[in-house]
N, C-alpha and C positions, 0 to 999 in steps of 0.2 A: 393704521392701528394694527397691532401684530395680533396673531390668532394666539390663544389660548388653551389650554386642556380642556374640552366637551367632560360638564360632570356628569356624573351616572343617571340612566333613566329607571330610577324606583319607582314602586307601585303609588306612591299617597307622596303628597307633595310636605306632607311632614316628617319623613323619611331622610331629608335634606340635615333639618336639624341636627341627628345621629351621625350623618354622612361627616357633615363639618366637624361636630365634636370629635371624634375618632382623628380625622386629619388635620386638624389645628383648632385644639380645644380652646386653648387663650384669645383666641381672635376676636377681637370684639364684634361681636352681634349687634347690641342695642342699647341706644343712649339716647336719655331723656333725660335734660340738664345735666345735675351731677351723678345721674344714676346711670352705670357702667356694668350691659351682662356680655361675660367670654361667651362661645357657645357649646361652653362645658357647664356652663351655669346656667345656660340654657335649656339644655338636654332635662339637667335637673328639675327644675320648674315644670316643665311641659311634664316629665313622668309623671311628679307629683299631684299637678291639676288631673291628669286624667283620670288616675287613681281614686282622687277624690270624687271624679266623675260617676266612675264606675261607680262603687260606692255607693253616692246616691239614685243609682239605678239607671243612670241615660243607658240605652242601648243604641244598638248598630242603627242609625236613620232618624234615632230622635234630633230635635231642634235643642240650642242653646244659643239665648241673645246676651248682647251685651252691649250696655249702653254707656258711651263715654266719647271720648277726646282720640286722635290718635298717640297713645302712649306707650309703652310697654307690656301692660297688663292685656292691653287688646290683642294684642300678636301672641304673648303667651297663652293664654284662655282658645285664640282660633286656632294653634296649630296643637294642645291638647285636646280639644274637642274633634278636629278632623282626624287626630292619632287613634282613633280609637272608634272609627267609622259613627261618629255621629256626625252633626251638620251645622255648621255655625252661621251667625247672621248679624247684623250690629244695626245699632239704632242710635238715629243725629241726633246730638244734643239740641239742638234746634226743633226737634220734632215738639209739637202742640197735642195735647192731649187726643184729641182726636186719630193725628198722626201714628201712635203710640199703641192705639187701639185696631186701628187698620191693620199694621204687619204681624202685632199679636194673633188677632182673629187667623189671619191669613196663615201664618207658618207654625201657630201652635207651640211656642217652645216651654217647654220641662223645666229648662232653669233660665234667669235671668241674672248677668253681673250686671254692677248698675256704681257709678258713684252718685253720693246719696248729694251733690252739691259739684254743680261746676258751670265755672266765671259769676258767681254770685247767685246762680238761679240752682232752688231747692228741686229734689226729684220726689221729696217724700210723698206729697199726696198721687203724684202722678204714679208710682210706685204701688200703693197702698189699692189705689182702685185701679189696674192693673189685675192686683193678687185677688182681689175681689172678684174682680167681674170673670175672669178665666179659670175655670177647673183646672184646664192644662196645667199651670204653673204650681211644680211642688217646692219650688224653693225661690229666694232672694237673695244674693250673696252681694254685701256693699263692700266696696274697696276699702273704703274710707270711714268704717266704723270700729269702734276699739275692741279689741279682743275680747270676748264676752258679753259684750252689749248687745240684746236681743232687741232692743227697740229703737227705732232710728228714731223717733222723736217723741213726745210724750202723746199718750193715746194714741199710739200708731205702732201697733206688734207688726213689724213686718220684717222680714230678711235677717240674718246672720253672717258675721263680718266672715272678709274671705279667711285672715287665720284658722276661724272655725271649722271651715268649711275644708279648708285642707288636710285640717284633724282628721276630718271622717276616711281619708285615704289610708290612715295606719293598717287600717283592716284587710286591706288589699294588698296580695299578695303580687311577687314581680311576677311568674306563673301565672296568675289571673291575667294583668297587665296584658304579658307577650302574646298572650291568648287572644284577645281581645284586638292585640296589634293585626296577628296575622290573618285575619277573615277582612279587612279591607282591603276592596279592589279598584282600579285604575278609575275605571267608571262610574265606582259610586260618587255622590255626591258631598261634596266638600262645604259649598260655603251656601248659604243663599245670600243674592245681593237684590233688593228692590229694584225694579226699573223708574227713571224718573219720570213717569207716568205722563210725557206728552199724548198718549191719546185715550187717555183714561184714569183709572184708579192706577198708580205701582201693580207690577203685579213682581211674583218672588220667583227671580228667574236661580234655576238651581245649576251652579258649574260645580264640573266634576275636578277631580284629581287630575285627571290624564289633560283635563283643559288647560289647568293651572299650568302644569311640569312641559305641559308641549309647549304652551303658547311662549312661556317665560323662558325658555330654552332656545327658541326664534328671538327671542327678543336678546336673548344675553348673546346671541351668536349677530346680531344685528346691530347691540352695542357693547363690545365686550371693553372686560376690564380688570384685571390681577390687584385691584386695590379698588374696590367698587365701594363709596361711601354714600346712600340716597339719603335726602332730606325728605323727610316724609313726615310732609303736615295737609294731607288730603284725606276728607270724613273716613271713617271707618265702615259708613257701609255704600262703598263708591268702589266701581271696578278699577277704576286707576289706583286706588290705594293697595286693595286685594291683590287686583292682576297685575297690573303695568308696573307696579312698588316694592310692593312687599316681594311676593314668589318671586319677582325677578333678583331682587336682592339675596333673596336666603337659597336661589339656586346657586347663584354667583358665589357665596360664603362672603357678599357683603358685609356691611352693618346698615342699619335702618337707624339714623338720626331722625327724634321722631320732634315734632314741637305740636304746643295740645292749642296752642290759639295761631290764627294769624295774623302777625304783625311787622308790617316790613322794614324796621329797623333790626328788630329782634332777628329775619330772615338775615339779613346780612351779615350778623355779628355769628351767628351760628357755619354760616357760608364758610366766613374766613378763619373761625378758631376751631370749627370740629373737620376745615380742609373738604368739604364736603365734592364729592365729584359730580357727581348726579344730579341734576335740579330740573324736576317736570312740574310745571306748573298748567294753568290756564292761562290763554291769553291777559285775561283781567287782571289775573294775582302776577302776572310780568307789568303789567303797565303800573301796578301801585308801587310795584316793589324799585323800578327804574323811576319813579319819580319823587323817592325820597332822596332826599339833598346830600346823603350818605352813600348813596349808589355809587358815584365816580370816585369817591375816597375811599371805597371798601378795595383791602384786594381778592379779587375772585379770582387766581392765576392758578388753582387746585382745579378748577370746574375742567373736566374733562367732555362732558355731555351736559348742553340746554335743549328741554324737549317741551313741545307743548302739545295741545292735542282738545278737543270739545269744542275749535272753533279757528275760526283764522287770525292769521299774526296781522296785525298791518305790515306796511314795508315798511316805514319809517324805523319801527318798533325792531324787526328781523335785523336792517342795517345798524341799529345801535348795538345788538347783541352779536352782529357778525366782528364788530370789534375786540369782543374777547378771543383768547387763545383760546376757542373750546369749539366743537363740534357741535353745531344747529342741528336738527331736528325735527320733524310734522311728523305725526302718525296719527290715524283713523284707526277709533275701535268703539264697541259700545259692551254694554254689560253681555247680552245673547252671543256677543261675540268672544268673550272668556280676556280677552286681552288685544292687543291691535292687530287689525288686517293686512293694514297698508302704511308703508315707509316713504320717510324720502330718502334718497339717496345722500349718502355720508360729503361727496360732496356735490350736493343741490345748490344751485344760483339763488340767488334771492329772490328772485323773481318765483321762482319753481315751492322755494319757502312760503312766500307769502302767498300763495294764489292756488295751491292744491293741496292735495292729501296726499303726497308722492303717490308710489306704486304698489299695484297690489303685488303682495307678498307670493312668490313665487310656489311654497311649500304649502300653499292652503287652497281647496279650494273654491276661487271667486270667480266672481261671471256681474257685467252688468246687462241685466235683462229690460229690452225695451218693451211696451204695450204689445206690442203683436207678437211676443216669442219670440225674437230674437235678440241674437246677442251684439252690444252696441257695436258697432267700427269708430273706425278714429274722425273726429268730429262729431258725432252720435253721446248720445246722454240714455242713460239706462238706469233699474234700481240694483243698485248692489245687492247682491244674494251671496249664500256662502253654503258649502256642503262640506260635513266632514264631523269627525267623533271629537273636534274639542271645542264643539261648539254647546251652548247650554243641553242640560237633559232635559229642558222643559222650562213650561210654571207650575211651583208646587201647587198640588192640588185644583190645577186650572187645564184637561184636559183641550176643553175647548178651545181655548187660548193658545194654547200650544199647537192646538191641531192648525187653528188660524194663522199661525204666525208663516207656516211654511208652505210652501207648493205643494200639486201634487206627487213633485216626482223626487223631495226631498229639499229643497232647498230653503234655508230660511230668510228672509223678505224683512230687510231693514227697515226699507223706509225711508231709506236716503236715497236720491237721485244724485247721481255724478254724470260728468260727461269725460268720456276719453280722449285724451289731448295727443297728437301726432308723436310726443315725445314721449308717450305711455304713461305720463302720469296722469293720475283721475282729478277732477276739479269738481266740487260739491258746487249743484245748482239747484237745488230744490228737495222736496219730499214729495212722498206719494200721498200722504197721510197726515 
């Protein structure tokens, strides 16, 4: 694979957006079915939501959730909220009310985007006691409700459609705007993403800017591509979508083909007419998607990179996909980690596929620590740790938890035990925890 131009390192990873409209405004960005944004049309939207932002008074550090599908609306809403140093966060459709209650409590946010309906299941009441129960929340903005309609359902005053809500941006000035751009810095915090609560509640682990633009910069230098097109139907509030997906796309001047369900015919049909290059999935969503009866009939011969990552391949599974023309894949990351640690190599054996996390990434640093203080040798099993500035700024509002999470001499403490293999790649054999 040939090397590519290294794009710029700006401060805010929404900086990118600008970057690409300036150098190829028509380029497609982002597609959700028939709906097609250049990142000239992009630029636009993102001004406009922030503006609106402004407006309704977020400042530098407040929270904005949004709850939905991965779509469109989702990426424009996170890279205007981050444009303008506030912090954005998403929440799974799948979440149960309770759920819903928990990351609110936890991250506090100002505004909530919400579709008030999706794949059949209504958000209104969950929405409604929401705005209830939270002083925090001064506003509701529904994607999916009609211009002017204040009430998303009867006896239920809640939210105002996003039209509305963009309205309120007239007010704001480009001046305001620019102002507001340039007080964010590398290090503030960009997104919150929940953790998936293996040894507890979630808690709201917060990555920065500089996590997003470094990590996704390793990663585009790790898989580069002058015609980068991601399929991107992984939850919105999941670091693989955030980090490993999205930033690595819109550092690239990709586009994000986004789909809002999964379904493995529909994956395929999307594969070969949107030419898609990029395809990360999990393990699982590979084994459904190869065992529709339309898999061997699809052509995938666009796919430049298959990547997977939250778990191991079988070989069987690795050998079926090493028969496409495309570049396999394994990388180890987790949320605290901004984006992945460890690679395998471009060209890894199958064997090395199926049965490790390739190697740790050379430009970050990792160490695996055994019980007594040292650091593992080859044949030796340790916990992965990691030191360095793009790694999370914390848990919000969970000093303790953060204080927990790392050593004392700085290092932060995954969780995972690997062992290091004679050939230097790590092989996942446990947890600590």
């Amino acid at each position: 694979m040939k090397s590519i131009p290294a794009p710029p390192i700006p401060e805010k990873i929404s900086d990118y957006v600008f970057y690409h409209t300036d150098d190829h405004p028509s380029r497609e960005a982002l597609v959700w079915q028939d709906v097609r944004y250049d990142y000239g049309q992009l630029a636009k939207m993102v001004k406009e939501v922030s503006k609106a932002l402004i407006a309704y008074g977020i400042g530098h550090g407040d929270r904005v959730a949004l709850l939905g599908p991965p779509r469109p609306e989702f990426f424009i809403v996170m890279m205007a909220t981050v444009d303008i140093g506030a912090i954005w966060m998403g929440m799974h459709p799948r979440y149960k009310l309770a759920e819903f209650q928990h990351v609110v409590a936890t991250a506090m946010p100002k505004i909530i985007f919400a579709f008030s309906e999706i794949d059949g299941r209504s958000y209104q009441t969950e929405l409604a006691t929401l705005e209830s129960e939270y002083s925090c929340i001064n506003e509701i903005v529904i994607f999916d409700q009609p211009l002017g309609d204040q009430r998303m359902a009867e006896n239920i005053d809640t939210g105002i459609s996003y039209a509305d809500f963009l309205c309120q941006g007239n007010e704001i000035t480009g001046k305001q705007w620019q102002s507001r751009r340039d007080r964010v810095k590398a290090d503030d915090s960009a997104v919150i993403i929940f953790t998936s609560g293996t040894t507890g509640r979630p808690k709201a682990a917060m990555n920065s800017h500089f996590g997003l633009i470094h990590c996704g910069r390793i990663e585009l230098s790790r898989w580069p591509s002058e015609s980068l097109r991601v399929l991107q139907n992984m939850p919105i509030n999941h670091i693989a979508n955030i980090g490993m997906m999205s930033s690595y796309s819109l550092i690239a001047g990709g586009t994000l083909v986004f789909m809002d369900r999964f379904d493995t015919g529909d994956i395929l049909k999307v594969i070969e007419n949107e030419k898609i290059t990029f395809w990360l999935q999990a393990p699982a969503m590979f084994h459904l998607v190869m065992n529709d009866p339309e898999f061997v009939r699809t052509d995938l011969s666009s796919l430049q990179y298959i990547i997977w990552g939250g778990g191991p391949m079988p070989q069987h599974m690795v050998e079926s996909l090493g028969q496409l023309d495309a570049t396999l894949g394994m990388a180890y990351g987790m949320t605290e980690l901004t984006a992945y640690a460890s690679y395998s190599d471009l060209d890894a054996s199958i064997e090395v596929l199926a049965n490790t996390i390739g190697k740790p990434e050379p430009r970050y640093n990792l160490r695996l620590m055994k019980s007594d203080g040292k650091n593992a040798k080859p044949g030796e099993s340790g916990e992965i740790q990691a030191q360095g500035r793009w790694l999370m700024n914390g848990y919000f509002n969970q000093p303790e938890a953060t204080a927990e999470s790392f050593t004392k001499d700085g290092w932060f403490k995954t969780g995972d035990v690997a062992e290091l293999r004679e050939d230097g790649n790590w092989r996942l054999v446990g947890r600590t925890k």
